[in-house]
NUPAMI-594880 format. One record per residue (C-alpha): residue number from 1; residue in three letters; x, y, z. Coordinates in steps of 0.1 Angstrom, whole numbers, padded with zeros to 4 digits. Last residue first. Layout:
BEGIN
 seq type    px    py    pz
 NUM  ALA     X     Y     Z
...
//
This chain:
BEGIN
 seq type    px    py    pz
 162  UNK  0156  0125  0158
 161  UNK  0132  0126  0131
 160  UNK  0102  0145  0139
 159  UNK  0063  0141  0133
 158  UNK  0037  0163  0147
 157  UNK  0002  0140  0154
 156  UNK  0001  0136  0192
 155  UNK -0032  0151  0194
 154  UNK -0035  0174  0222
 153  UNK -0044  0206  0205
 152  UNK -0069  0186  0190
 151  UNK -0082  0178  0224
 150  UNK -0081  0218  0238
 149  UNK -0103  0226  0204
 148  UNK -0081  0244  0176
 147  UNK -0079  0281  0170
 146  UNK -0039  0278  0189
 145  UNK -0032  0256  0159
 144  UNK  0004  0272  0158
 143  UNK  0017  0236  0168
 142  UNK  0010  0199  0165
 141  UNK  0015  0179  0196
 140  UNK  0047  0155  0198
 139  UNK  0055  0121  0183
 138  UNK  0094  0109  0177
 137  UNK  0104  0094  0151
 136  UNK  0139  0069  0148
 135  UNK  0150  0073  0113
 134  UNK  0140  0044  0089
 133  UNK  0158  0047  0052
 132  UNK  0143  0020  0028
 131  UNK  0154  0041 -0006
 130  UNK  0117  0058 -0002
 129  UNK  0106  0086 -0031
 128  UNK  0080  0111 -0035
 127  UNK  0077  0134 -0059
 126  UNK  0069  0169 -0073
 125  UNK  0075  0187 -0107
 124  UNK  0066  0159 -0130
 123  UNK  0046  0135 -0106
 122  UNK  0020  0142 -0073
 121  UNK -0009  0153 -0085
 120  UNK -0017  0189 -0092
 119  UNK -0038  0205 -0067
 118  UNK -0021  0233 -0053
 117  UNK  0016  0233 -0073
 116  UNK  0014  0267 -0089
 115  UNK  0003  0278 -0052
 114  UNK  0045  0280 -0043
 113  UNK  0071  0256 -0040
 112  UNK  0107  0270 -0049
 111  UNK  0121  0241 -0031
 110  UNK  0142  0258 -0006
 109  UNK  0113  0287  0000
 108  UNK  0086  0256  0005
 107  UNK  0107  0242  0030
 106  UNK  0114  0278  0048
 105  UNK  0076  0283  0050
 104  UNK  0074  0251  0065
 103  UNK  0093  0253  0099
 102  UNK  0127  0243  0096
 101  UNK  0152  0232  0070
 100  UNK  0184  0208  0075
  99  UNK  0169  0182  0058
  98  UNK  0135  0183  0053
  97  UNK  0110  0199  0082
  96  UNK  0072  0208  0086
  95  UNK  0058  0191  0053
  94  UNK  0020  0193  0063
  93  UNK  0004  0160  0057
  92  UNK -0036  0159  0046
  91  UNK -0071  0150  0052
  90  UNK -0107  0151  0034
  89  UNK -0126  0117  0034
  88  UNK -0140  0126  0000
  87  UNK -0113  0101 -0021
  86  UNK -0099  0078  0002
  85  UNK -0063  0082  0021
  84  UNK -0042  0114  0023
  83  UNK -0036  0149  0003
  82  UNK -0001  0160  0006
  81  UNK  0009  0196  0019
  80  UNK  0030  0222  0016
  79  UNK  0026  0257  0030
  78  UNK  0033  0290  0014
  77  UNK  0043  0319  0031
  76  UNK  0038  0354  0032
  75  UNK  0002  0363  0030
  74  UNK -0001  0351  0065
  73  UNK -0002  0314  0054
  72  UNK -0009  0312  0018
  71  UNK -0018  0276  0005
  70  UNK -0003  0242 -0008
  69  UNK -0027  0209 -0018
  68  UNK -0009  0187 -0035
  67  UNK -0026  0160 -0049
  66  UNK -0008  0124 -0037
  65  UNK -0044  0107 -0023
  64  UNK -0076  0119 -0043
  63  UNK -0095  0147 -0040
  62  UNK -0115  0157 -0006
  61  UNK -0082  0182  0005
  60  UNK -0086  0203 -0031
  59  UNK -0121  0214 -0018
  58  UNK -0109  0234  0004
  57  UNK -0105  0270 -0010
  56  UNK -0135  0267 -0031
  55  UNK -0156  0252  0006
  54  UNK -0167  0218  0016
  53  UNK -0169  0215  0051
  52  UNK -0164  0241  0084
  51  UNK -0133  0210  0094
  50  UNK -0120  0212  0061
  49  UNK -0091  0237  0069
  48  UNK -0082  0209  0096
  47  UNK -0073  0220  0133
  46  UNK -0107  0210  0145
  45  UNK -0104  0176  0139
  44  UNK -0137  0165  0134
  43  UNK -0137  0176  0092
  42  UNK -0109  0152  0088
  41  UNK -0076  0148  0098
  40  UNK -0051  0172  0095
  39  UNK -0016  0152  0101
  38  UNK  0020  0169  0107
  37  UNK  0054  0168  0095
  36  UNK  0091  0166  0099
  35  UNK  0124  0152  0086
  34  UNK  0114  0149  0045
  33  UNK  0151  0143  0026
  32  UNK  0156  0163  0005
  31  UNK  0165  0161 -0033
  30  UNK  0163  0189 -0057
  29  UNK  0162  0182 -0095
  28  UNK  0169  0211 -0119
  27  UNK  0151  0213 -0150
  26  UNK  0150  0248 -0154
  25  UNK  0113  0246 -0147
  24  UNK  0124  0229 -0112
  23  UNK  0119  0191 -0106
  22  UNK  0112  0187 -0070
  21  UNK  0120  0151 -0050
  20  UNK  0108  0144 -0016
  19  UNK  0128  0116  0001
  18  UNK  0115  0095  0026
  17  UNK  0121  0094  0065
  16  UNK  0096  0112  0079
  15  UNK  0067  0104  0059
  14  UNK  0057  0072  0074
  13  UNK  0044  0092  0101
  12  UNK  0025  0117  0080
  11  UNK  0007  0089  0066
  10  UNK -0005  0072  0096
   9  UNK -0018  0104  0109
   8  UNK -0032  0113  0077
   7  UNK -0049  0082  0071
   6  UNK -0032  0061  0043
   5  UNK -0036  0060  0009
   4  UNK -0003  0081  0008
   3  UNK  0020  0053  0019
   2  UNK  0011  0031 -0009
   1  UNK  0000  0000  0000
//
């Protein structure tokens, strides 16, 4: 099974670890490998953009597993994220950390991700690859979901190698 037809938490887990692979216009390939994420899952979890439903800027989280879905935080920075398990069951992976990058506005500045990608399947100009590396993962609460309820503030669904 493919690690993106998974539920988000599952997914997000098996993540950490692979390599994410972006083809630039110019045709330069950037490697890196993924070192941090975290799971938004479902309209319940309060932390989700889908959790209000169905709207034009959500709708790209109830497609299929591998879309991209990446949007404007602040007006500054763009987010990365991979669309998880079935069809209409809306949930996703944030890309938090690759390599020796931080926080996920910096990922998307290294890779030269911006909303281009949002909802385009995962292929040409952005992959996934696994070459059987397994770091050791450790699971803490998500963060900067301060608008969340006080249990999915809880949720132990952030994702980091150590």
């Amino acid at each position: 099974m493919n690690t993106l037809d998974k539920n988000a938490p599952e997914a997000a887990r098996e993540l950490v670890g692979q390599i994410l692979l972006r083809r630039l216009p110019d045709g330069q390939i950037l490697r890196v490998r993924i070192t941090e994420t975290e799971a938004y899952f479902g309209e319940a979890d309060t932390a989700c953009h889908a959790h209000k439903g169905r709207t034009k800027r959500t709708e790209i989280l109830y497609r299929p597993a591998g879309t991209i879905y990446v949007y404007l935080c602040y007006g500054i920075h763009w987010m990365l994220n991979l669309v998880t398990g079935p069809e209409d069951m809306p949930q996703a992976v944030l890309i938090r950390g690759v390599d020796d990058v931080f926080g996920p506005g910096r990922v998307t500045k290294r890779l030269a991700i911006d909303g281009s990608l949002n909802g385009k399947p995962l292929g040409d100009e952005l992959t996934l690859e696994s070459d059987g590396f397994a770091p050791q993962i450790t699971a803490s609460p998500r963060v900067g979901i301060g608008y969340a309820s006080p249990e999915d503030q809880a949720r132990l669904w952030r994702f980091t190698a150590i």
